[in-house]
Every structure is written in structure tokens, then in C-alpha cells.
C-alpha positions as CSV (number, residue, x, y, z in Angstrom):
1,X,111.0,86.9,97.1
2,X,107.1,85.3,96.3
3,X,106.4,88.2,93.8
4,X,102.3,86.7,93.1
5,X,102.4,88.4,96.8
6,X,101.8,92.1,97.2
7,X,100.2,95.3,98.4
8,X,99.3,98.0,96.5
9,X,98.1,101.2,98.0
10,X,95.3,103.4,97.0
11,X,95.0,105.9,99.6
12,X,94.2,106.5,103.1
13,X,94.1,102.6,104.5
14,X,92.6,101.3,101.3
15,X,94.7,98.5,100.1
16,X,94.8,96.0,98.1
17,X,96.4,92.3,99.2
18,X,97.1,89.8,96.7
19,X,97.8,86.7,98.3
20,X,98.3,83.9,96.1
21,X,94.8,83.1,94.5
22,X,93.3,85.4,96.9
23,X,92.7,89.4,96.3
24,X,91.5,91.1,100.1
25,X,90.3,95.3,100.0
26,X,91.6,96.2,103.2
27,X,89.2,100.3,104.3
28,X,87.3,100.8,101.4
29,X,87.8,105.1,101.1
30,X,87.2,106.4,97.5
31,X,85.9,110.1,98.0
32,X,88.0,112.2,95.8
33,X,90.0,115.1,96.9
34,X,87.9,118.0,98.5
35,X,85.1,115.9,99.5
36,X,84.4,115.5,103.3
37,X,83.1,112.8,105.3
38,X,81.5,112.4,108.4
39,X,83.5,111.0,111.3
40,X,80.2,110.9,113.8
41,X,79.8,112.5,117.1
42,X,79.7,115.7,115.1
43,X,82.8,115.7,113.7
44,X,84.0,115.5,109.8
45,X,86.5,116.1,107.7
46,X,88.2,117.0,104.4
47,X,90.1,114.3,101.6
48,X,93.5,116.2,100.4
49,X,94.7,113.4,98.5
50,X,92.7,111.7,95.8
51,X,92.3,107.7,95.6
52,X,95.2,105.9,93.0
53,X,91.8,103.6,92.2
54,X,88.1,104.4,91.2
55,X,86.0,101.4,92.2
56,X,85.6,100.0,89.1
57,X,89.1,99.9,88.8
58,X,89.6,97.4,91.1
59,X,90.7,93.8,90.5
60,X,87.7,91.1,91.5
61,X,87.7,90.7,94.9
62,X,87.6,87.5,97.3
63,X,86.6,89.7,100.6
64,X,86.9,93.2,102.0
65,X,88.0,93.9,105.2
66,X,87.1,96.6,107.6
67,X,88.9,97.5,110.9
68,X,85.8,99.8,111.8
69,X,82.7,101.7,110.7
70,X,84.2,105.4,110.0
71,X,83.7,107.7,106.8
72,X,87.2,107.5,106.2
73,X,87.6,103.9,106.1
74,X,83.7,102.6,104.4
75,X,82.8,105.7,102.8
76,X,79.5,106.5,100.6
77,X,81.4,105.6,97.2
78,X,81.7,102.4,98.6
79,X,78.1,101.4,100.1
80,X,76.9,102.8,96.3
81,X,79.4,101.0,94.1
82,X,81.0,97.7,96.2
83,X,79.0,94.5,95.4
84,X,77.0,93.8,98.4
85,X,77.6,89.6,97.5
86,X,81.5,90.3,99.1
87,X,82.3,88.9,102.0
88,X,82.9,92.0,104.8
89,X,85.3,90.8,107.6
90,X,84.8,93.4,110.5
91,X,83.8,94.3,113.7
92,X,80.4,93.6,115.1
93,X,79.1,96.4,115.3
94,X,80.1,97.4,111.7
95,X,78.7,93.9,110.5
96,X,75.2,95.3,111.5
97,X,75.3,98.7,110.1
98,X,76.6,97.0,106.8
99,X,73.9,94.8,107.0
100,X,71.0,97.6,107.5
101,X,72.8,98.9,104.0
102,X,72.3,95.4,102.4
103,X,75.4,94.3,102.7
104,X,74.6,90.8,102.7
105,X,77.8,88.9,103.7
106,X,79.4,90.7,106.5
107,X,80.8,88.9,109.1
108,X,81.2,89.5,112.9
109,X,84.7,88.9,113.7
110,X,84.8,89.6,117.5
111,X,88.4,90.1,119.8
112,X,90.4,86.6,118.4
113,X,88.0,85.0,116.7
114,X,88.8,83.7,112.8
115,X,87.6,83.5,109.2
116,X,89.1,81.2,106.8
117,X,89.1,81.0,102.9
118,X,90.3,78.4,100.8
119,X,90.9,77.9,97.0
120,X,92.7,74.9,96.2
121,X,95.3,73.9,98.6
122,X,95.6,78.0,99.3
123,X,94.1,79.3,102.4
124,X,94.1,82.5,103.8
125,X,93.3,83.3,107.7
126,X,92.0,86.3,109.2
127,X,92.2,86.8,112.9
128,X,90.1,89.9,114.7
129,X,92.8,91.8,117.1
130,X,92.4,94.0,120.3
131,X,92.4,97.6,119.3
132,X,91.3,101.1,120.4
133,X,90.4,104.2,118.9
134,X,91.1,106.5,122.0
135,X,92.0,106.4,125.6
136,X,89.9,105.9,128.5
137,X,85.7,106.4,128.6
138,X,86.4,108.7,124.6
139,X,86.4,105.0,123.7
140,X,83.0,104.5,124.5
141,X,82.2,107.7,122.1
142,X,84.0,106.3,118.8
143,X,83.0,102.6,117.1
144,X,85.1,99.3,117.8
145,X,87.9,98.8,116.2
146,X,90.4,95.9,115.4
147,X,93.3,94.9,114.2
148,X,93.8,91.9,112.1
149,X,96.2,89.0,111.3
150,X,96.5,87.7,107.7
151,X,98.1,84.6,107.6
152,X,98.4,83.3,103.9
153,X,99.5,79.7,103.1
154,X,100.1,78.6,99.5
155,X,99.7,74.8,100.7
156,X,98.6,73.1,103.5
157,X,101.0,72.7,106.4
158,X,103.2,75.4,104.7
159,X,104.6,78.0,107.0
160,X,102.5,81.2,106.6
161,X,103.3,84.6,105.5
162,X,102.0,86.7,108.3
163,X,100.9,90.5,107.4
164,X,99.4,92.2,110.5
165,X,97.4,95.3,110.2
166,X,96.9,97.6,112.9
167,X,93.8,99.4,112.2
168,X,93.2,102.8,113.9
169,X,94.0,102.2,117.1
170,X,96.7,103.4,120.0
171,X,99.1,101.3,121.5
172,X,97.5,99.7,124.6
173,X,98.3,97.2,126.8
174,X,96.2,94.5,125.2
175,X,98.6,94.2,121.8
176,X,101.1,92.7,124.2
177,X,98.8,89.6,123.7
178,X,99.4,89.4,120.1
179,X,103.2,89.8,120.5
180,X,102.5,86.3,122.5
181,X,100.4,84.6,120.4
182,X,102.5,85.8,117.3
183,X,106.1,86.2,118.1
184,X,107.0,86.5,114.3
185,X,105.2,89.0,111.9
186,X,106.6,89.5,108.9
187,X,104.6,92.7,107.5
188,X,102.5,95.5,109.5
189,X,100.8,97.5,107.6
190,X,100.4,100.6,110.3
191,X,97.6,103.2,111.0
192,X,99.8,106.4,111.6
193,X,98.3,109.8,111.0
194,X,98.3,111.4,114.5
195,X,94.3,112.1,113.9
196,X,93.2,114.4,116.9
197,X,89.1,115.3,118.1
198,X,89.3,118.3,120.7
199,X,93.2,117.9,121.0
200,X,92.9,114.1,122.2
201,X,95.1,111.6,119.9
202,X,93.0,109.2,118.0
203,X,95.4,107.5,115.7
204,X,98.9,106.6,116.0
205,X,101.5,109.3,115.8
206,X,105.2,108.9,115.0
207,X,105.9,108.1,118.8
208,X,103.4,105.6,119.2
209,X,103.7,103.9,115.5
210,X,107.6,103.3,116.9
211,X,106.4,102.3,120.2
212,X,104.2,99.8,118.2
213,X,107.2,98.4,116.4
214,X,109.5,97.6,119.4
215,X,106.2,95.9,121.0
216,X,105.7,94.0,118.3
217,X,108.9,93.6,116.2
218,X,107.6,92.9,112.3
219,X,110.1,92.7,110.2
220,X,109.0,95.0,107.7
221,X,106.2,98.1,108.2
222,X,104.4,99.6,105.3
223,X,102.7,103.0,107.0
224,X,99.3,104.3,105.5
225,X,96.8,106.6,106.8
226,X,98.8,109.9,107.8
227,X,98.0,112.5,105.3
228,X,95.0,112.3,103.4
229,X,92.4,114.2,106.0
230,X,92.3,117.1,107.9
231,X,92.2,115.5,110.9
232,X,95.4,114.2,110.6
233,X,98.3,115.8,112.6
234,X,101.0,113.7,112.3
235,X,102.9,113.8,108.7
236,X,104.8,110.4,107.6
237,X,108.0,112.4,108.1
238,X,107.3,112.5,112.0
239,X,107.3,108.7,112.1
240,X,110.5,108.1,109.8
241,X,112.5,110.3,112.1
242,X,111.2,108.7,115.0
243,X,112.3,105.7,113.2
244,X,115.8,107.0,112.2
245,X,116.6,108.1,116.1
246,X,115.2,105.0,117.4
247,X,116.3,102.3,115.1
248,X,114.0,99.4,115.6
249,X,115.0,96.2,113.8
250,X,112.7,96.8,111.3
251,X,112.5,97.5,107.4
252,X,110.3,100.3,106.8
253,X,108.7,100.4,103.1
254,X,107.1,103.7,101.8
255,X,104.6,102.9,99.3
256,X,103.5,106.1,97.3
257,X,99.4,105.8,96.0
258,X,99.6,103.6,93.4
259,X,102.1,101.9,94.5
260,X,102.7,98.2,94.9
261,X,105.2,96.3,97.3
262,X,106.1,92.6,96.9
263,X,105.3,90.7,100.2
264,X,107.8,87.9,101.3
265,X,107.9,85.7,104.4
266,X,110.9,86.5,106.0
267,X,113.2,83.5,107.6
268,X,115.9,85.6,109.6
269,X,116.3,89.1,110.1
């Protein structure tokens, strides 16, 4: 096991990658506990779990990257206190209102387009995925969202380690194009949480973050994103013993906040 590669979790979908030379911030969400944020359309909610990380806690940075433009995943804390030089891989739409903030380096990552960075001989890759935030015309009410493929390589040529993340969106017919163009994933780092507006599902529950993994078939999942708002339905516990009755061939890894698991490429299941 490559221990220089890791995730550490700080709350919500915040994380932190460390891939080789590279360190990625994956939702920046640091409101403490009892704080609310707004969600749009009307709608907000309250933080019950408090951030492992303040922002000035965090290790330098290489890029952040942003599934979507929500309260809950770029909050206030972190348009005040992020350094507005870092590169912000997201959607378009979030580019532009990261921009209006002076943001100066986001980037537009549209449906399977790519970013690359490179130190050395190391390279990490970044490929925008098909996702959505709720079914039919809600869709058009919420901001894009995506998905995204990091593929790290320590060399070039070298196989990569592949780390999908799912960002907050149901499982639609469209993934079924990334089980094609990826047909081995070795981590998913999945959006669970059961969020629900007006009794419509928003985010994954434990039915659909299982369904994900037989669609897909990573070999290991690390879930985030199921109990840290009030809008969130679904405990962690609903998804583990969705796991445990269907028993996809998958290792899941709970990471508490705080917490750091060691990333490997995986040759054989």
C-alpha cells in the first residue's frame, strides 16, 4: 500500500487528497456547528457536526475542487478565507459565480472535459462527470453538478490510481457512460445523505449509494455527506445495511472527521 497517498476527511464532502506531490480540497464547507447556510430557491439549513479543520489548518494546496455551487459545499468561510490565486476545478456555472467573488483561477470543466497538473514526472488528471441533483424539470431549479475522475500517476506511462467522486447527484442513466469509459475504479468517494426539498430526494440515499456501487463496481467506497445538515434524511447506517443485505464486491471504509485513509491502486479484487 502507497501510504504518501491518502484522504482525510473534514466534514460534510470536504476532503483532503494527497496524491503524491499533489494536495486537491475536494467541497470546501467550514461553518461550524449551529450555523446555517443557504441552499437557494428558498431553502437553508442547519450544520450539526462541526469541521475536523479551520481553514488555516489546512495543508498548502495545489487546487480545490468543486462538484457545484451550494452553501454546503463553497460556503462563506471559504469565499473569506481560501486564497483566491488556487486553482477551482468546477462546473461552469460555478466558475462564473466564483469569479464575480474574485476567485481568479477557476476553471470551467464541462460534461468530460479535463484538467491536468504536473510536478515532476507526477501528474494528476481531473475529468468533469455526468451528474444530477434531482429528477426530471427540479433539475432545472438546483445548480449543475458533476462528478469527477482523479487519476494520479507518480510517473509517466505508470498505471493510474483512479479515485472517483460522485458529487451530489442520483443515479441516472448517464453514469453508465463512465462505467464504459472506466471499467476499473479503485476509490469512490460517495455523496450519501438522503437530502430531501418538499419530500423529493436530492442526494443519494442508502438504496441509491448501493445501486451506485453495482453500476459502477469501485473497489473500495469511502461515504461522506450523510449527517452533518438538516436536510439530510438518510443516516450512514441506512447505506451500510443496504450494503450488508446486498453485498456488492466492494470494500467500504468509514472514515470518522479527522480521519485519514491510505489510498492504494488495487490490481485484483
Amino acid at each position: 500500500m502507497d501510504e504518501q497517498n491518502s484522504l482525510r476527511f473534514v466534514g460534510n464532502a470536504t476532503t483532503i487528497l494527497k496524491l503524491g506531490p499533489f494536495t486537491l480540497l475536494t467541497d470546501p464547507n467550514f461553518i461550524r456547528r449551529g450555523q446555517w447556510t443557504y441552499l437557494g430557491n428558498g431553502l437553508v439549513s442547519r450544520r450539526l457536526k462541526d469541521p475536523a479543520l479551520r481553514i488555516d489548518e489546512l495543508p498548502p494546496l495545489d487546487a480545490v475542487l468543486l462538484s457545484h455551487m451550494h452553501g454546503d459545499h463553497f460556503d462563506r468561510v471559504a469565499v473569506r478565507e481560501l486564497n483566491r490565486d488556487l486553482p477551482v476545478l468546477t462546473t461552469t456555472q460555478a466558475a462564473r459565480h466564483l469569479g464575480r467573488r474574485g476567485f481568479r483561477e477557476t476553471v470551467a470543466l464541462p460534461t468530460w472535459t479535463d484538467l491536468t497538473l504536473t510536478k515532476g514526472g507526477a501528474s494528476v488528471t481531473v475529468t468533469s462527470l455526468p451528474g444530477t441533483h434531482a429528477p426530471g424539470p427540479l433539475a432545472r431549479l438546483l445548480p449543475p453538478v458533476m462528478g469527477s475522475m482523479v487519476e494520479y500517476r507518480s510517473e509517466p506511462g505508470a498505471e493510474p490510481l483512479r479515485i472517483y467522486l460522485s458529487g451530489d447527484t442520483l443515479v441516472h442513466d448517464d453514469l453508465r457512460e463512465v462505467r464504459e469509459r472506466y471499467p476499473s475504479i479503485d476509490v469512490a468517494v460517495v455523496h450519501l445523505g438522503g437530502t430531501r426539498a418538499l419530500g423529493v430526494l436530492l442526494t443519494m440515499d442508502g438504496a441509491q449509494g448501493v445501486d451506485l456501487l453495482e453500476l459502477l463496481r469501485p473497489r473500495q467506497v469511502v461515504p461522506v455527506h450523510y449527517d452533518d445538515y438538516t436536510v439530510m434524511k438518510s443516516p450512514l447506517s441506512d447505506f451500510l445495511g443496504e450494503v450488508d443485505r446486498r453485498r456488492p464486491p466492494v470494500t467500504v471504509t468509514r472514515v470518522e472527521r479527522g480521519g485519514t485513509v491510505a489510498l492504494s491502486r488495487q490490481l485484483s479484487r
